[in-house]
N, C-alpha and C positions, 0 to 999 in steps of 0.2 A: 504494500500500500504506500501512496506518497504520503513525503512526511511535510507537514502545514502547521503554521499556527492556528489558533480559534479563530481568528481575527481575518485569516486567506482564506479558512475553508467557510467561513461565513459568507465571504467576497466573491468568493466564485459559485456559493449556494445562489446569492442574488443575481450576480451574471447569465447563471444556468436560466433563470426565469426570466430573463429578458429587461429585468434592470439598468436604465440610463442615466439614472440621477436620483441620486440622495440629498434631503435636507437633514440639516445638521448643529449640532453645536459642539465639539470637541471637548473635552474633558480627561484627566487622569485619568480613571476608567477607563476609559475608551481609546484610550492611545493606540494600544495593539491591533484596536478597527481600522481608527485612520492610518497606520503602516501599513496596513493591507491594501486602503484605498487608495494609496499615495501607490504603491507598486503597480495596481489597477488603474489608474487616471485615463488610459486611455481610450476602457471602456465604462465606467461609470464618472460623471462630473457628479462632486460634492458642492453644495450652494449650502454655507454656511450661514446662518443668522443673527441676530443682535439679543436675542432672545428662545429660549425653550418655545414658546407660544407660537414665534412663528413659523418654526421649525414643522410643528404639528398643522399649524394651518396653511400651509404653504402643499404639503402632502395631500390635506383635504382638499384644496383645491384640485391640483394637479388630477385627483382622482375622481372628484366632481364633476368636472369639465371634462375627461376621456372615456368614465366607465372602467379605466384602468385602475390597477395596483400604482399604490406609490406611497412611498420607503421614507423617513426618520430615523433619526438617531437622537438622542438626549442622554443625559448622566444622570445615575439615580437618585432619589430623594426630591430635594428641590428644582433639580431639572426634568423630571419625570411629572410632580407638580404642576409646573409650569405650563404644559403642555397639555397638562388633565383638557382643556376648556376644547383646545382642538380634538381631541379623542373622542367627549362628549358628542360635541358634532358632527363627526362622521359618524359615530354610532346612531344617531337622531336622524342622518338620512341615509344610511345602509351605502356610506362609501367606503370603497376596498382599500384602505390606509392600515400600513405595518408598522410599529410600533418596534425598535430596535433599541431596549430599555439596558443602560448600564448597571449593575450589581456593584455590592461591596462585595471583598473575597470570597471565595463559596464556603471556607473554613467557617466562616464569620458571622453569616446569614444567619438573625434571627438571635442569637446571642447579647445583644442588647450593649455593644461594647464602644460606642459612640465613636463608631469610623465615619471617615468621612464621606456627607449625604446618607448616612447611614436612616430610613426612615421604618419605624415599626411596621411590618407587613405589607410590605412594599406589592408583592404579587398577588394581595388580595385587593390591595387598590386597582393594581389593573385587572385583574380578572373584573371588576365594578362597571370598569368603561370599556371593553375589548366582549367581543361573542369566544373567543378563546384567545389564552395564552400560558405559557410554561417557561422555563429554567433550562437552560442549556449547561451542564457539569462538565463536560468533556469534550474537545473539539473532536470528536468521534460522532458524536451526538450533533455537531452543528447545520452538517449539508440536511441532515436526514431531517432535522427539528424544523428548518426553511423550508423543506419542500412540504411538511406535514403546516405549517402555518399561513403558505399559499393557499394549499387545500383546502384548511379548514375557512378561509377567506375567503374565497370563492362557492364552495359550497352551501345549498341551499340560502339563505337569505344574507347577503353581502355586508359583511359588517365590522369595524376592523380589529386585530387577530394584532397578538405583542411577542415580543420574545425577551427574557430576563439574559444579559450576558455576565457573568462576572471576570472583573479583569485578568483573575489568573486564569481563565480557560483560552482569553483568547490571545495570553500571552505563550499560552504551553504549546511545544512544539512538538507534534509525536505522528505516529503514524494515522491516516485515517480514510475514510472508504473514499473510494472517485467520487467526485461529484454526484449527485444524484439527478436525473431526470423529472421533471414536472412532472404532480400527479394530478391523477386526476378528478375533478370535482364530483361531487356527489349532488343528483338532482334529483326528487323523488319523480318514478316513472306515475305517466299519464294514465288516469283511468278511464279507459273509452266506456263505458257505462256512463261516468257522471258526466266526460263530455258529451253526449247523447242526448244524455235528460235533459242538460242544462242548455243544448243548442234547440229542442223542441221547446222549454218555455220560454228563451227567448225568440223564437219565430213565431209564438202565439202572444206574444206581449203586445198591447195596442201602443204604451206611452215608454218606453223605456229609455233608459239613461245610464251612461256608464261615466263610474268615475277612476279616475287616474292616481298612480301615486308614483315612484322612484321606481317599485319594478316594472314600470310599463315603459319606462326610458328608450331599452333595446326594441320595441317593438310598435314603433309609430306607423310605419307601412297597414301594419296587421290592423291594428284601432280603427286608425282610418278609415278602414275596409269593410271592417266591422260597421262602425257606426254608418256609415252611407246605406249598406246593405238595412239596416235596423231604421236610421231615419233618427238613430239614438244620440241625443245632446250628449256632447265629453266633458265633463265636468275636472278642472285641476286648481288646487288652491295654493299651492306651495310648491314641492319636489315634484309633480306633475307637469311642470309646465313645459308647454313645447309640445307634448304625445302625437296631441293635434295642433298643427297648427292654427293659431289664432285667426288667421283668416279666414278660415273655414268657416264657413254659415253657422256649422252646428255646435260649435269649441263655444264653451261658457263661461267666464268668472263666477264666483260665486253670488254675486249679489243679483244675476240673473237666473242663475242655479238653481236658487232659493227659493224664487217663484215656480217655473217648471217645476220643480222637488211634491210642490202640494199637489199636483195632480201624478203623476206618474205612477206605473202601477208596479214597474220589476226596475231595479236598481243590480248595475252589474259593476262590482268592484274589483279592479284590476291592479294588484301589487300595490295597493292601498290598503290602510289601514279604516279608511271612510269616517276618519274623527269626526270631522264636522257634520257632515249630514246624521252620522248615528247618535251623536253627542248631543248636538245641539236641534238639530232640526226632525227629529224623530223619526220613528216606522208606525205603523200599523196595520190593522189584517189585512189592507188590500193592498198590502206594498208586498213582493217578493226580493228579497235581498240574495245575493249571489254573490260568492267571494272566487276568485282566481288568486290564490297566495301560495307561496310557495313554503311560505311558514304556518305549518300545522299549529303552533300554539301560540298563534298570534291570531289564527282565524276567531276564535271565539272570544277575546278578550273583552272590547266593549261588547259586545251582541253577538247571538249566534247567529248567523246567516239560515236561510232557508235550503240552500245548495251550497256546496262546495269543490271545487276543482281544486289539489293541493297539486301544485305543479309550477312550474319556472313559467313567466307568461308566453315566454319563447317558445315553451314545447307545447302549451295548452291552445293556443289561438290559431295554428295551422287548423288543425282537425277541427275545432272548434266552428271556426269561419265553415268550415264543411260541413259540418251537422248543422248550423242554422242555416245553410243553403236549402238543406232538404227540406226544413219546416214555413221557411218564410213567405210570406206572402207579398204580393205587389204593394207598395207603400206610398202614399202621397207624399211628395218631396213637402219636409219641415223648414226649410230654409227660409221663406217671409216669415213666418211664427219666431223663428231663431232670430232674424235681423228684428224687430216689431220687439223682442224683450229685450235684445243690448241695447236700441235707441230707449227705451222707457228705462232703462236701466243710465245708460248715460247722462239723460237730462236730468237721474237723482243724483250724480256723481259731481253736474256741472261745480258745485258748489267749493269743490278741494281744489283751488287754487291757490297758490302757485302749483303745487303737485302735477296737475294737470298737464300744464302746458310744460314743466318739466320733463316727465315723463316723457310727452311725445316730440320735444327735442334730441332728448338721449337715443329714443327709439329710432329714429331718421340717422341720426347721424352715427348710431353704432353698424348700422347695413343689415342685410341680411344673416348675414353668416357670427356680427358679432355675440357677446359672452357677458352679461348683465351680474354684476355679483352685489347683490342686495342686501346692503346692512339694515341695520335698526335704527330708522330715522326715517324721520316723515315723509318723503320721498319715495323710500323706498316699500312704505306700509301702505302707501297709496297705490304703489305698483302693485300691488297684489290685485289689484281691481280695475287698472286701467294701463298697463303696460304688457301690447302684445306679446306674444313670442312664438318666435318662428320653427326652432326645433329643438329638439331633446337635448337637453343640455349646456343649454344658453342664458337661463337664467339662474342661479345657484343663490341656495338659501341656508341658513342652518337650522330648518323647519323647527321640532318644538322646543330647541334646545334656545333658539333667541339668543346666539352667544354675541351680546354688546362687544363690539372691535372685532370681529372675526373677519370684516368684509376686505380691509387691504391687504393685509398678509394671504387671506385665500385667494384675492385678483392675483397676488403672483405667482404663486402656484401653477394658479392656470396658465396663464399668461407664461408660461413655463414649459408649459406642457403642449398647450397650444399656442406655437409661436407665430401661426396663419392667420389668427382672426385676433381684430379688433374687442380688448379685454377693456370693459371700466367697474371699477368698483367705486360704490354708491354708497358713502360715509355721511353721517354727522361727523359736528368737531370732536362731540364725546368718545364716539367711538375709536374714530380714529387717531386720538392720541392715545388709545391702551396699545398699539403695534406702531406709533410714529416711527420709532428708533430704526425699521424696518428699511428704509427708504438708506437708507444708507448698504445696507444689502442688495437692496433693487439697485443702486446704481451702480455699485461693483461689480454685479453680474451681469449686467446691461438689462435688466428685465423692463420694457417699456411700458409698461402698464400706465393709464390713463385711473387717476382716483380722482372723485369729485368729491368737495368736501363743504356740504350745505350746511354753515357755521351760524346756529342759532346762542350762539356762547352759553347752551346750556343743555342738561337731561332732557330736552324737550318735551320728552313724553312721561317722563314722569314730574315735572314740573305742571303741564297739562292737569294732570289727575291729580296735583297737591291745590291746584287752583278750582279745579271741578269738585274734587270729591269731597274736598278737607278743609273746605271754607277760607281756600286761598291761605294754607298756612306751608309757606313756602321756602324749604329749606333742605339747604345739601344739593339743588340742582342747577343753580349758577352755577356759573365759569365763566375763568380768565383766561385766554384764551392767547396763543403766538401771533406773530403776523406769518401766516400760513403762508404766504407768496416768499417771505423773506426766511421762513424755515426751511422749504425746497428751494432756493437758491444755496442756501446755505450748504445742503448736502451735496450739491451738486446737479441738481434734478431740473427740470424745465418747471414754470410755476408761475399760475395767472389767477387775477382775480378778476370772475367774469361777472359784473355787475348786470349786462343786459343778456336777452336771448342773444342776439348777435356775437356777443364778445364769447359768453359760452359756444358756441359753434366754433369760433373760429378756431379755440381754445381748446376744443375737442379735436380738432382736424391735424391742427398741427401735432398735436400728442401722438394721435395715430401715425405720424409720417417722421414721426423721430423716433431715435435708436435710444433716448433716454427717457426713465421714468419720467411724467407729467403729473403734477400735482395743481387741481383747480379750485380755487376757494368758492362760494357762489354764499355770499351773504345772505341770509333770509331772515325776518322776522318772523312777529306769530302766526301760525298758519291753522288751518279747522282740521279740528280732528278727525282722525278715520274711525274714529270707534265705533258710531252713529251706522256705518258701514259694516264693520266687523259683529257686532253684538247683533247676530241674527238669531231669532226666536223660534220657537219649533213651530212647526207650521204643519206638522200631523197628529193628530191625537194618541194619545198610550191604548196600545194595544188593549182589548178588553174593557173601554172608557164607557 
């Protein structure tokens, strides 16, 4: 067998699966990684960070934005910490992000001997945020424990998967098996029975409706197909967006959603979890609910469905579309009824401006093909109801996990990963001064990403609700804030403040057409809240009522 450190045979375990780039933060621990990656440079770039966080949310993007795996490294305890928030997030939208977590000595583990980043129960914290992870003891163990934590990342419901290393393994240098070959994922097989039943109710369904989540991302062609065949409105509130494109008669926001919702008689959910509609806007006996999830025990959690398909929506919706070929009937095209409730749906939207015409500045000028990464700021909580989107995986969120600052560190990520399309992330000042530091990474790697940063010098939203809810008792949600144009100079960054529509455009254009990060301030004051939008009411009765 060749003889490797922990650190080489880890490097060529990620090699082996088609790894290009790692984000990073280097540390003692981890030395014997980066000796490995330093002899590897040729086939993996490391893009190191200013911080643990972005290290993680840079991965989440990268894997956000392609459907792909994508790799981190951090130092245990506090840099593992750090990182928690990006882990959280991709776990919150089922993105394939690996987790390559440094250890104290493996003598040492757990011993309570105050080494350094030494943190009590360090693999129970990430087992917390990760669907699997373990301990690698021996670089005998390392190619084999990579290939077993792609797998387990891949398999059945995508979600991401860690690895603990500690410094003496991947410093130990001993003999260990070849490389291993990629294994392969595990998908539960398709039941042609329940596809059957479920493709004859829905070709006897008069009103149906399908709604979208993250696993329906790979399979927009099929939706599509689906829904025209069916006449069936696509419903996506978050990680859905894109499935169908928005241009489509039949693709709906939710606050259009919501109305169709009350008549509809068979609800079909697609790699969705269907929060909203089962949470908030209810079922009852003449509603038929139908799930396509590939996670068995995820299917029943808010509600049991009437049907279930447990399958990858890749492998359920060929045959699927098949069986409701056989049941279907000729169908009156629904497309005035679809256009006739986003216009009544519009003219209750008029009212969120600036948002509005935000919005569909960004939308024009990012093109068809760009990458929308939507922080938590009013802008971009208004985009959830008024900002197209053209296909799977161009608008990126960090659905319920709401991670405050996630949105520029994951635009480079992306922008990382997809260096073809025009990327911008869509910041408050609040947020994005928790990753500013970041921007000094973006310009050392050349990463061009375009970040807009709508500086209301304050928690806006939760400032909002301290002035609504709490009788204006308002505190903790100012801020003082940089001169955001003279911060990205400072780093070295291209940096505008775009006061008008025009200056925003122009301000956008030129970002896209430099090879340097672009950072854009856009001053705004108080703006109407979307909550008025969001707080949708049930609008079917409790079963048995």
């Amino acid at each position: 067998m060749p003889i490797k450190t922990g650190g080489e045979a880890t490097v060529e375990a990620l090699i082996a699966h088609g790894v290009q780039a790692l984000f990073g933060l280097p540390g003692v621990q981890n030395d014997w990684l980066y000796n490995a990656l330093f002899d590897r440079r040729d086939r993996i770039k490391v893009l190191h960070t200013r911080h643990e966080e972005g290290a993680a949310y840079m991965a989440f993007g990268a894997a956000a934005a392609t459907g792909q795996p994508a790799v981190f490294n951090v130092v245990p305890g506090p840099g593992l910490l750090n990182a928690g928030a990006g882990l959280a997030s991709a776990y919150a939208v089922n993105a394939q992000v690996f987790c390559i977590a440094g250890q104290i000595h493996s003598a040492r583990i757990g011993k309570a001997l105050g080494d350094l980043h030494e943190i009590p129960h360090q693999s129970e914290v990430l087992r917390g945020l990760t669907k699997w992870s373990d301990l690698v003891l021996h670089p005998a163990e390392a190619g084999r424990m990579v290939a077993q934590a792609f797998q387990e990342m891949r398999s059945g419901r995508p979600r991401p998967v860690a690895l603990e290393i500690p410094p003496d393994v991947l410093k130990l240098r001993t003999e260990v098996p070849e490389t291993p070959s990629p294994l392969q994922p595990y998908a539960p097989p398709v039941d042609a029975g329940a596809i059957e039943t479920v493709g004859e109710q829905l070709g006897k369904s008069k009103r149906p409706m399908i709604c979208v989540g993250s696993g329906a991302l790979g399979v927009s062609a099929e939706v599509t197909q689906l829904a025209e065949m069916l006449q069936a409105p696509v419903f996506a509130y978050r990680t859905g967006n894109g499935v169908l494109d928005s241009r489509n008669p039949l693709s709906l926001k939710s606050p259009e959603a919501h109305v169709y919702y009350r008549t509809t008689d068979l609800v079909l959910g697609i790699g969705s979890t269907m929060r909203l509609p089962l949470q908030r806007w209810g079922t009852d006996e003449q509603m038929t609910v139908i799930r396509i999830d590939v996670d068995n025990d995820a299917i029943p959690r808010i509600q049991g469905p009437d049907l279930v398909i447990t399958a990858r929506a890749e492998d359920a919706l060929p045959p699927l579309i098949a069986a409701v070929e056989r049941y279907n009937r000729k169908r009156e095209s629904r497309s005035e009824e679809m256009r006739e409730l986003r216009a009544a749906s519009a003219k209750k939207m008029a009212f969120l401006e600036p948002q509005n015409t935000y919005s569909r500045i960004l939308r024009e000028e990012l093109g068809e093909d760009g990458i929308a990464i939507m922080g938590m700021t009013q802008v971009a909580y208004a985009a959830r109801v008024n900002f197209p989107v053209y296909k799977p995986r161009t608008c990126i969120s960090s659905g319920y996990q709401g991670t405050l600052g996630f949105a520029f560190p994951t635009g480079l990520g992306a922008k990382v990963a997809r260096p073809d399309a025009p990327v911008i992330a869509i910041c408050g000042d609040g947020g994005y001064m928790y990753c500013a530091g970041e921007l000094a990474a973006a310009v050392q790697h050349g990463i061009p990403l375009v970040t807009i940063v709508f500086n209301n010098d304050a928690y806006g939203n939760v400032r909002k609700m301290q002035i609504r809810d709490y009788d204006e008792r308002v505190i903790a949600s100012d801020l003082v804030n940089p001169d955001f144009v003279k911060l990205g100079e400072a780093f070295g960054a291209n940096a505008f403040r775009a006061e008008t529509e025009s200056q925003l455009r122009q301000a956008m254009r030129y970002g896209f057409k430099s090879n340097l990060p672009t950072l854009i301030e856009v001053p705004m004051g108080d703006t109407p809240s979307f909550d008025s939008i969001y707080d949708q009411g049930r609008v079917r009765p409790p079963q048995n009522a």
